[in-house]
FIKOLZA-1660 file (N, C-alpha, C; in steps of 0.1 Angstrom, whole numbers, plus 5000, padded with zeros to 4 digits):
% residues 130
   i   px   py   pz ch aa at
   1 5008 4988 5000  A  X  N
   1 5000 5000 5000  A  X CA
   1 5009 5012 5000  A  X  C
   2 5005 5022 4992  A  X  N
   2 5012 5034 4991  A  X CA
   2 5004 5047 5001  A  X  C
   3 5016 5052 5008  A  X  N
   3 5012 5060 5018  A  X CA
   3 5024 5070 5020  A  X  C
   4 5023 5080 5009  A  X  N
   4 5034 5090 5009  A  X CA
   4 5034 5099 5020  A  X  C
   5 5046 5100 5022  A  X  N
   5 5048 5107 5041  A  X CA
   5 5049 5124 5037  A  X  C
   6 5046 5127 5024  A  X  N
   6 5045 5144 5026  A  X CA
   6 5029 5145 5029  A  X  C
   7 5026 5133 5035  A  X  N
   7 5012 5143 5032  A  X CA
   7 5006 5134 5049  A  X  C
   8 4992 5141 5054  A  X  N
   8 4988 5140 5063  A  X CA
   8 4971 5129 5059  A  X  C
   9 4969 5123 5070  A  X  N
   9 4959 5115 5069  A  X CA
   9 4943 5112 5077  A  X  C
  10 4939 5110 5077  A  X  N
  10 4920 5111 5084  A  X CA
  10 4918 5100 5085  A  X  C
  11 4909 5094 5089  A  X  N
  11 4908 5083 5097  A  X CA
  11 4894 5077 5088  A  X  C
  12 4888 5087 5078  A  X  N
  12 4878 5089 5070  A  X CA
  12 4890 5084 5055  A  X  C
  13 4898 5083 5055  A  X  N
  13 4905 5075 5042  A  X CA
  13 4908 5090 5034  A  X  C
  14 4907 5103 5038  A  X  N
  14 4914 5112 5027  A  X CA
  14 4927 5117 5034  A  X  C
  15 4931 5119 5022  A  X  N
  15 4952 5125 5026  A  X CA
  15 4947 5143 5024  A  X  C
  16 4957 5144 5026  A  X  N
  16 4959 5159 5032  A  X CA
  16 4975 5166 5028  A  X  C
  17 4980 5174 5018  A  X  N
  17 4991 5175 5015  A  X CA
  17 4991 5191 5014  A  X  C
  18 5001 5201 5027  A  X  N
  18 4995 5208 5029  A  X CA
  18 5012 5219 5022  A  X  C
  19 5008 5231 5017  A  X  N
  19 5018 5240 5008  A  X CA
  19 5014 5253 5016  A  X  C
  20 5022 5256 5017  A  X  N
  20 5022 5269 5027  A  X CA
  20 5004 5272 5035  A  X  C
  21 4998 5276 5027  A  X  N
  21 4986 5278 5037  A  X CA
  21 4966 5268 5024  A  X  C
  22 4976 5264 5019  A  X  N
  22 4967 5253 5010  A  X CA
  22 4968 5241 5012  A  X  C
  23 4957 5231 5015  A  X  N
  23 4956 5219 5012  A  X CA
  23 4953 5215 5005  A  X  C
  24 4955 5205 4996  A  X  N
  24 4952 5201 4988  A  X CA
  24 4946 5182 4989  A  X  C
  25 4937 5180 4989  A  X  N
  25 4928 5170 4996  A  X CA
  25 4924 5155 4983  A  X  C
  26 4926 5146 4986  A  X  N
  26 4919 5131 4978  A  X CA
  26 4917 5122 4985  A  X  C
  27 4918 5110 4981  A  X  N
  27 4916 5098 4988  A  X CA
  27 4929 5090 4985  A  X  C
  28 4927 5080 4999  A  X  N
  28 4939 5073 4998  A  X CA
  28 4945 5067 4991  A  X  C
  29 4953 5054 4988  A  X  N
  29 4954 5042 4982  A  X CA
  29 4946 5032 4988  A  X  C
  30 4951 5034 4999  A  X  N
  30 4939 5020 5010  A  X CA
  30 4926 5024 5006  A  X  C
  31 4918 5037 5006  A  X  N
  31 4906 5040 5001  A  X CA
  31 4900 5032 4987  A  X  C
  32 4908 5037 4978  A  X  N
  32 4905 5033 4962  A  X CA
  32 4905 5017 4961  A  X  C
  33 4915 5015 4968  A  X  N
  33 4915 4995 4965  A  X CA
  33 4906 4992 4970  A  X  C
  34 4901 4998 4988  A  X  N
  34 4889 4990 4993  A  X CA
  34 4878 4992 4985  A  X  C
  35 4874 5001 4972  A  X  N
  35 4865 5010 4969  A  X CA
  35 4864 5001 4956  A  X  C
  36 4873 4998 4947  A  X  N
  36 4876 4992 4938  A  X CA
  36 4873 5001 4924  A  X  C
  37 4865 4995 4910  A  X  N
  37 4863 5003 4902  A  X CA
  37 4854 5018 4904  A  X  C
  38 4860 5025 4902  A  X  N
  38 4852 5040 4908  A  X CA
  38 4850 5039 4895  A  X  C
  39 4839 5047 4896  A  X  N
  39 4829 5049 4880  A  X CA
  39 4820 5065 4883  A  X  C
  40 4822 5073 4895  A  X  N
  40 4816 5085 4891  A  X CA
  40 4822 5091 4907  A  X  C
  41 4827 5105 4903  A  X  N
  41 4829 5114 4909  A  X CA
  41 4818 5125 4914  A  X  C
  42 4811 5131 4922  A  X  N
  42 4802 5144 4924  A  X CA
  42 4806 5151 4932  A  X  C
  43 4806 5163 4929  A  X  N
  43 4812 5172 4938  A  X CA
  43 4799 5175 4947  A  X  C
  44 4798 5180 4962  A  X  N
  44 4787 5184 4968  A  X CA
  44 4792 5198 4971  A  X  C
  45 4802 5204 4969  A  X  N
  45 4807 5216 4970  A  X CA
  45 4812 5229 4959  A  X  C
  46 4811 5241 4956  A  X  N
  46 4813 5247 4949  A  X CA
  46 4823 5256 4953  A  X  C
  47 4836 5258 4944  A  X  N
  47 4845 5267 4946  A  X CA
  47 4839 5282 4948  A  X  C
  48 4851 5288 4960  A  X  N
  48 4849 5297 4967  A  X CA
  48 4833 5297 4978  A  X  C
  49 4833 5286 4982  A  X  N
  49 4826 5284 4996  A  X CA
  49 4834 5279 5004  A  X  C
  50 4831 5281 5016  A  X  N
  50 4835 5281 5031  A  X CA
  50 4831 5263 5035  A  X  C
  51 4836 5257 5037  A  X  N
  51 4836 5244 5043  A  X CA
  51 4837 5243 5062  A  X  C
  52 4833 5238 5066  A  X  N
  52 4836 5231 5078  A  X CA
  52 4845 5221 5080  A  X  C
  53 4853 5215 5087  A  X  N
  53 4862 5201 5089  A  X CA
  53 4848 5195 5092  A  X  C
  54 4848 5180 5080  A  X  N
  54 4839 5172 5089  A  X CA
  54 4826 5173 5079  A  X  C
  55 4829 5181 5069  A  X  N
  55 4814 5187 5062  A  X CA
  55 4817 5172 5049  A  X  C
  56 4806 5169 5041  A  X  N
  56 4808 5162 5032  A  X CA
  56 4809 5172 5018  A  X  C
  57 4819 5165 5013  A  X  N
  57 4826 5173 5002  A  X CA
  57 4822 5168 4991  A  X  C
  58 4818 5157 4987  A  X  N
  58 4820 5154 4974  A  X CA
  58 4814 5132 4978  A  X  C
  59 4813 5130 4965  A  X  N
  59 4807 5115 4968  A  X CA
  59 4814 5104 4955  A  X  C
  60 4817 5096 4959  A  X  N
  60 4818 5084 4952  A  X CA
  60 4818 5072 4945  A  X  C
  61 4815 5068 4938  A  X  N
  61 4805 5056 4930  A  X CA
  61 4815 5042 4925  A  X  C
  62 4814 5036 4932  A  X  N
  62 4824 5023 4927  A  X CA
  62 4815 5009 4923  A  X  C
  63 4823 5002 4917  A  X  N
  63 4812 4992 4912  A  X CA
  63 4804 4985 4923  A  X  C
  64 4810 4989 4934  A  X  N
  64 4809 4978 4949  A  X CA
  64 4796 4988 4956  A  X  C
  65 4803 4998 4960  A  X  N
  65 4795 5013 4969  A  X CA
  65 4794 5023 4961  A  X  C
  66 4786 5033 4973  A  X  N
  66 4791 5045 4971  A  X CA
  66 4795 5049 4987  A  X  C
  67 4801 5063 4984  A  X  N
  67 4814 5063 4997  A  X CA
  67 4808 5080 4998  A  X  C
  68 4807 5084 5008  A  X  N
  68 4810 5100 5011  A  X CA
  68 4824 5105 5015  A  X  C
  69 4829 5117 5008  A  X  N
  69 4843 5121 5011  A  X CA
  69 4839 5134 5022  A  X  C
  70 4845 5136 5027  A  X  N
  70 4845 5147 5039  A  X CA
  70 4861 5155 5040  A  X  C
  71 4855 5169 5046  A  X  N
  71 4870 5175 5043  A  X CA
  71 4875 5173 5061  A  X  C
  72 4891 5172 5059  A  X  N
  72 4898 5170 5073  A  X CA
  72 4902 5186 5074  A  X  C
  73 4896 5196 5066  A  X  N
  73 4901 5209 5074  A  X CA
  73 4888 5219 5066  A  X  C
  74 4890 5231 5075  A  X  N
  74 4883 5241 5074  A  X CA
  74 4889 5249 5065  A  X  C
  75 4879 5258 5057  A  X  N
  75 4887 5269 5049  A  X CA
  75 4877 5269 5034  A  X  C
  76 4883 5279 5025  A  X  N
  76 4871 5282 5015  A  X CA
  76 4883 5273 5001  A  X  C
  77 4872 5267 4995  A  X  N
  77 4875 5258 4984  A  X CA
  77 4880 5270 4977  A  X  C
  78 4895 5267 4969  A  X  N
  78 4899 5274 4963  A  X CA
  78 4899 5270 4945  A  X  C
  79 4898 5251 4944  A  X  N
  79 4901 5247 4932  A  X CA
  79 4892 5236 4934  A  X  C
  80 4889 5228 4925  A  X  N
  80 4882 5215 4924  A  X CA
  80 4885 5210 4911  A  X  C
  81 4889 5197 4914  A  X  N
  81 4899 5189 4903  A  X CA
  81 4885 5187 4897  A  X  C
  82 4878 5191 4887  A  X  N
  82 4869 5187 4873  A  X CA
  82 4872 5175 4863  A  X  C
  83 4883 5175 4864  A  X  N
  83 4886 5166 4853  A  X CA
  83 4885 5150 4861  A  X  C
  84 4883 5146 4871  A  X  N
  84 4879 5134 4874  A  X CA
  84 4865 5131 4874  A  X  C
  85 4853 5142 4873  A  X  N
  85 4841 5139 4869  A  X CA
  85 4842 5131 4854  A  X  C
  86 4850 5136 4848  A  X  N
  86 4847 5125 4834  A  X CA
  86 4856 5113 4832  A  X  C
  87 4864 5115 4845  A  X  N
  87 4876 5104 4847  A  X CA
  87 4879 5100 4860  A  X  C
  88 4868 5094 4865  A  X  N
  88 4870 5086 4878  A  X CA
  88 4879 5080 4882  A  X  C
  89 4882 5068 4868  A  X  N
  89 4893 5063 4869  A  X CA
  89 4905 5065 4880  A  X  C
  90 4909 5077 4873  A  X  N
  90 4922 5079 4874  A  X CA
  90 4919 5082 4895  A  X  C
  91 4914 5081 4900  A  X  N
  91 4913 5082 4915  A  X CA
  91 4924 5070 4920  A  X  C
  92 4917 5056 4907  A  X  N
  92 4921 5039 4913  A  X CA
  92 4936 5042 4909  A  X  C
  93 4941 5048 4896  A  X  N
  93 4954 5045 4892  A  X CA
  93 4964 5058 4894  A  X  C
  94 4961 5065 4900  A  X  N
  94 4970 5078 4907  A  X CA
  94 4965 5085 4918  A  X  C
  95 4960 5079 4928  A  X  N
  95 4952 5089 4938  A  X CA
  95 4957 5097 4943  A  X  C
  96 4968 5097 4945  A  X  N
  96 4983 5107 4952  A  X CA
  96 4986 5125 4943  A  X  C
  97 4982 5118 4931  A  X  N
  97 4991 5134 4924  A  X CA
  97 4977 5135 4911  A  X  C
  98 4972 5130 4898  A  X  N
  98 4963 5135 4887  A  X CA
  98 4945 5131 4897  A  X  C
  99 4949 5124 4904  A  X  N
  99 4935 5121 4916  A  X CA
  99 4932 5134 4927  A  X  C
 100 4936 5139 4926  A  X  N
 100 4939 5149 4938  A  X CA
 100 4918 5154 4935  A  X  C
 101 4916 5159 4945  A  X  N
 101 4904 5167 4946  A  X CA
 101 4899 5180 4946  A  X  C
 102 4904 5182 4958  A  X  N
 102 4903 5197 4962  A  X CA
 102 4913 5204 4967  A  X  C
 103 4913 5218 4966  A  X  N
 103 4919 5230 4971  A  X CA
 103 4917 5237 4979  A  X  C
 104 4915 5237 4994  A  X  N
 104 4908 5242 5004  A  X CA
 104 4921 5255 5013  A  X  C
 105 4917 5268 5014  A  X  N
 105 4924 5273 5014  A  X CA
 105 4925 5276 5034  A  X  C
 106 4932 5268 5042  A  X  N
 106 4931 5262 5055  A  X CA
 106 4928 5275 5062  A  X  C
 107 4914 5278 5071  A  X  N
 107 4908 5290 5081  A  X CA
 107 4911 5283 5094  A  X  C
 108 4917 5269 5096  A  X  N
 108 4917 5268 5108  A  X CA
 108 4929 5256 5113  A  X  C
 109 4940 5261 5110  A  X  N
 109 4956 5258 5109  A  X CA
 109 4954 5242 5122  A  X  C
 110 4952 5242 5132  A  X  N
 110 4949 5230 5144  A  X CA
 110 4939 5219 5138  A  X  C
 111 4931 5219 5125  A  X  N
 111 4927 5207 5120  A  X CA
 111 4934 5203 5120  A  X  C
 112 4947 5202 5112  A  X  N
 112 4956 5195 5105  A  X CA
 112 4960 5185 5119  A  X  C
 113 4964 5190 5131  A  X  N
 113 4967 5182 5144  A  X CA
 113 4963 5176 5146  A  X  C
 114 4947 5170 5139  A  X  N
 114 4940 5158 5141  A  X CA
 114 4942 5144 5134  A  X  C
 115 4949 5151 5124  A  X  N
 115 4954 5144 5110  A  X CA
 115 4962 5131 5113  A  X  C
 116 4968 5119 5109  A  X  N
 116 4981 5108 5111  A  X CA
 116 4986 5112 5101  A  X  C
 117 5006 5108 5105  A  X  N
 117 5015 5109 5092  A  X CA
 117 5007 5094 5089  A  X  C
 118 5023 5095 5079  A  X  N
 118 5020 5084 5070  A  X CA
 118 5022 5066 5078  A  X  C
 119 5030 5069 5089  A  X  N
 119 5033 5056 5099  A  X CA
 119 5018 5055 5103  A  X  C
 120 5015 5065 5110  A  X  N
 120 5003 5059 5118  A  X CA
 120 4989 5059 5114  A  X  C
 121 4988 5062 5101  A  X  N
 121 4978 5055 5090  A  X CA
 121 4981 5043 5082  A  X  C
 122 4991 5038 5082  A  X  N
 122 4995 5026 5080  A  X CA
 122 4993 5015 5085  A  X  C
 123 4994 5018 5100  A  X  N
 123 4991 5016 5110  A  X CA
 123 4975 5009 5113  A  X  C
 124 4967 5019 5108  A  X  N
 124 4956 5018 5110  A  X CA
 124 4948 5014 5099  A  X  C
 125 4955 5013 5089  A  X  N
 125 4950 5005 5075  A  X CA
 125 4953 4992 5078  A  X  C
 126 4964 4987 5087  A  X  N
 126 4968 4973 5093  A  X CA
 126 4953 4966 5098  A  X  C
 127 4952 4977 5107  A  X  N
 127 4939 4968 5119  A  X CA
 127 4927 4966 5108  A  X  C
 128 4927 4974 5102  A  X  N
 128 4913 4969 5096  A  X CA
 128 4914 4958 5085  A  X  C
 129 4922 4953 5086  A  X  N
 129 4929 4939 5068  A  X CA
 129 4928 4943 5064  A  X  C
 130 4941 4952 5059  A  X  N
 130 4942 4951 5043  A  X CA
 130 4947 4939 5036  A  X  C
% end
């Protein structure tokens, strides 16, 4: 399982990769495998709105489920990756970098302290069998 250490983790399966005062938000590897063929992306959110940590962001469609995504921080959506609405795909085969989601521009810097690195989401992808 891939679980890159620049970036921070939720206990809800999205990573968190944060650049000066932006995060930039998707789902995990352990997410997409458990999730399997994803076949539709929806956003529940529109750029330049104010989010809550904890708010549902956006929803997911796999041949198996569907999944709700939620954001791990507060702040006003700055970007929303579009191009996975017509290419879900690419969530299962790059979730890390062309999978990315959102752009959330962080109002409330102490979310992030709720977050696991990449050890102790690993960790917790253990307990549940992967």
């Amino acid at each position: 399982m891939n679980t890159p250490s620049d970036r921070k983790y939720a206990k809800t399966d999205e990573w968190v990769k944060v650049e000066e005062n932006v995060a930039t938000i998707g789902i995990s590897d352990f997410a997409q495998s458990q999730l399997s063929d994803l076949v539709y992306f929806g956003t529940k959110i529109d750029q330049d709105q104010m989010v809550k940590k904890g708010d549902v962001i956006a929803e997911l469609e796999s041949v198996k489920s569907a999944n709700e995504i939620y954001t791990p921080v507060s702040g006003k959506v700055i970007a929303i990756n579009q191009s996975i609405s017509s290419t879900p795909e690419v969530l299962n085969s790059d979730p890390y970098e062309e999978g990315w989601m959102f752009k959330i521009e962080i109002s409330e810097p102490a979310d992030l302290d709720d977050l696991m690195d990449s050890e102790a989401y690993q960790s917790y992808c253990d307990t549940r069998g992967h």
